[in-house]
PATI-695946 format. One record per atom (N, C-alpha, C, O): residue in one letter; x, y, z. Coordinates in steps of 0.001 Angstrom, whole numbers, padded with zeros to 6 digits, always signed. Layout:
BEGIN
AXYZ...
This chain:
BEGIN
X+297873+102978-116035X+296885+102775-115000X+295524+103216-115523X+295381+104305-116078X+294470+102303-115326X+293158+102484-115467X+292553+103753-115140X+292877+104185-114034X+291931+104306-115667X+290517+105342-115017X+289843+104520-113866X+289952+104690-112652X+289070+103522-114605X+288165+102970-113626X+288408+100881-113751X+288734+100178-114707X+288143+100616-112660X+288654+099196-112759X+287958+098258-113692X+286900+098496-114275X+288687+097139-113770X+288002+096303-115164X+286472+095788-114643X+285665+095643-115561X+286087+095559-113572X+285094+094760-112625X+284083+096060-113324X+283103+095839-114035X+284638+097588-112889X+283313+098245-112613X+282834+098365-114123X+281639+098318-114416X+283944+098537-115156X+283588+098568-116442X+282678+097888-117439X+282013+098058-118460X+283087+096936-116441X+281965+095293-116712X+280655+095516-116449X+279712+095534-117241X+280668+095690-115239X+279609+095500-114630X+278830+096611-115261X+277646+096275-115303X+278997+097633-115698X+278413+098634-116225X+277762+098739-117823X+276645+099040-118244X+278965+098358-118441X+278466+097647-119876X+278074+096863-120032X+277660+096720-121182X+277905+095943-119256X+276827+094815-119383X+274969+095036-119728X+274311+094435-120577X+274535+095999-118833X+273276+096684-118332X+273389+097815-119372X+272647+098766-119123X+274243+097949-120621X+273304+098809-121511X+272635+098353-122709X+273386+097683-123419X+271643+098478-123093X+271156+098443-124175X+271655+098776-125469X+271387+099831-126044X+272810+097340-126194X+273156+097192-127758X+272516+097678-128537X+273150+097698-129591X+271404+098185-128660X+270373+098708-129849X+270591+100442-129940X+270515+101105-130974X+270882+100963-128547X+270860+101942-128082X+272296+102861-128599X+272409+103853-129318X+273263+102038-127885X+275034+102168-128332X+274909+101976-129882X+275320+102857-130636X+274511+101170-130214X+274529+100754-131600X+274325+102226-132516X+275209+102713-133220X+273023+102767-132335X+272804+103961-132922X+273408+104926-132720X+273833+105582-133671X+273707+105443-130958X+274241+106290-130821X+275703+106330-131583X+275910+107205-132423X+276600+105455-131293X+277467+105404-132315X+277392+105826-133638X+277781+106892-134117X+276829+104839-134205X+276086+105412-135628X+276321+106795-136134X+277075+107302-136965X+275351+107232-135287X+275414+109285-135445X+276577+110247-135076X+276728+111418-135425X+277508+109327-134139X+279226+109652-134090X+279457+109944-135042X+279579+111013-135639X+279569+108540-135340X+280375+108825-136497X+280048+109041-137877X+280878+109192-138773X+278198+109053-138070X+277618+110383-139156X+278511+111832-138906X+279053+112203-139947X+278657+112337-138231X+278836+113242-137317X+280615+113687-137645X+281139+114358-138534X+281188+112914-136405X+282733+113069-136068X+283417+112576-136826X+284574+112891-136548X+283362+111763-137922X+283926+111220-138874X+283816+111459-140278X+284404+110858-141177X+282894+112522-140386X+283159+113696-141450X+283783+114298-141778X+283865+115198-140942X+284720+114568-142948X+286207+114703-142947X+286130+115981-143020X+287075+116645-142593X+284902+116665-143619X+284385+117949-144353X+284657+119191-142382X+285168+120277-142106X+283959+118119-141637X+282933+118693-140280X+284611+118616-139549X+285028+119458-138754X+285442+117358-140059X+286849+117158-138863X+287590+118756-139369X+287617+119706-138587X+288061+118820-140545X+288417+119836-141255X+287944+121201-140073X+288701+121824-139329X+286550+121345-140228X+286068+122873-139781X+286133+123044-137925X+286046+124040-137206X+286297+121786-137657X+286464+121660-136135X+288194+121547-136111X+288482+121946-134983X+289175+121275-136658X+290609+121519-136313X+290856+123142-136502X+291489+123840-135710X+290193+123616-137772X+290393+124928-138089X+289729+125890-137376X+289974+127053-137698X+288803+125662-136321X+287985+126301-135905X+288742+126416-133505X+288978+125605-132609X+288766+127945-133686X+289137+127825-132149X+288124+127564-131358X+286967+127881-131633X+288632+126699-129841X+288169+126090-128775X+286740+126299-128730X+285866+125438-128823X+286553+128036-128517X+285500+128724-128339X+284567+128960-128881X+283507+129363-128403X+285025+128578-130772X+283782+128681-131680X+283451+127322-132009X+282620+127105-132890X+284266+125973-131120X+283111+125242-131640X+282626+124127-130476X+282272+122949-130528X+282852+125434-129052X+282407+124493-127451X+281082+124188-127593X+280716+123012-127578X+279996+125473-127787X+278891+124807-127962X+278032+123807-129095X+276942+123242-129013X+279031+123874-130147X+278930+122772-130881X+278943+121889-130344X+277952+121256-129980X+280296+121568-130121X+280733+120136-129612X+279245+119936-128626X+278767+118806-128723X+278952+120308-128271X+278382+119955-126318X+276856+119831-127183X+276554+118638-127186X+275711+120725-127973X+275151+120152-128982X+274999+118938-129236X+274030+118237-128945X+276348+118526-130017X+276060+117535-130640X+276005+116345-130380X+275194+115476-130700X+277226+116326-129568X+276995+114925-128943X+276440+114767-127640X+276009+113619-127526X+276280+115423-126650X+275621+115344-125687X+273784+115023-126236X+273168+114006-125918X+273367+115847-126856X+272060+116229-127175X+271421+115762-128576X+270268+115330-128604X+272193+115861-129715X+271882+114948-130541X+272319+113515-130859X+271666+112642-131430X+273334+113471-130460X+274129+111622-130106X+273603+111036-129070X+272932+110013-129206X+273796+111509-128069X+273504+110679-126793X+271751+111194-125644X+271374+110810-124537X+271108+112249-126729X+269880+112509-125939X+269141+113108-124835X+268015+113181-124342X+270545+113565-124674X+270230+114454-123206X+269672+115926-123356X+270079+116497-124368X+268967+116524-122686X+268182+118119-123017X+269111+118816-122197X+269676+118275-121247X+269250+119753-122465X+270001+121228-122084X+268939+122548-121643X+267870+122841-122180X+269560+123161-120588X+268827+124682-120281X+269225+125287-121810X+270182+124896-122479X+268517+126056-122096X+266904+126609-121910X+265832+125512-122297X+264723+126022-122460X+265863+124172-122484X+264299+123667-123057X+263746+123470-122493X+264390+122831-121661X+262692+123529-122160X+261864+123394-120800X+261824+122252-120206X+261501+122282-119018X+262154+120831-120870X+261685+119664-119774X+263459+119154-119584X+263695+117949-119508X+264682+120227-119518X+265833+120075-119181X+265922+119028-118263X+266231+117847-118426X+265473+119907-116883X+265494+118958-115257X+265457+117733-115206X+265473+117160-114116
């Protein structure tokens, strides 16, 4: 069973910008597909690499600002 239905999935990926996904991807998998970086993230516990994870792809993959930077909100 689905998360979310095929209609809304559609309708949603339709309205993003290919240029955008395109890159962000890109830096994924610069990123998550580093065998060196997969290595230190299996070996590494939950806790030493949450704010990594949340970093990287939230904020350097996908662009979003985080508290403390000032124009977070």
């Amino acid at each position: 069973m689905s998360l979310f239905q095929k209609s809304v999935i559609s309708k949603y990926t339709a309205d993003l910008d290919k240029g955008t996904v395109t890159l962000a991807y890109a830096k994924y998998k610069e990123y998550f597909h580093n065998r060196e970086i997969q290595e230190n993230i299996i070996n590494a516990k939950e806790e030493q690499f949450q704010e990594g994870f949340l970093t990287e792809l939230f904020c350097k993959i996908l662009g979003y600002t985080i508290n403390p930077n000032p124009s977070w909100a």
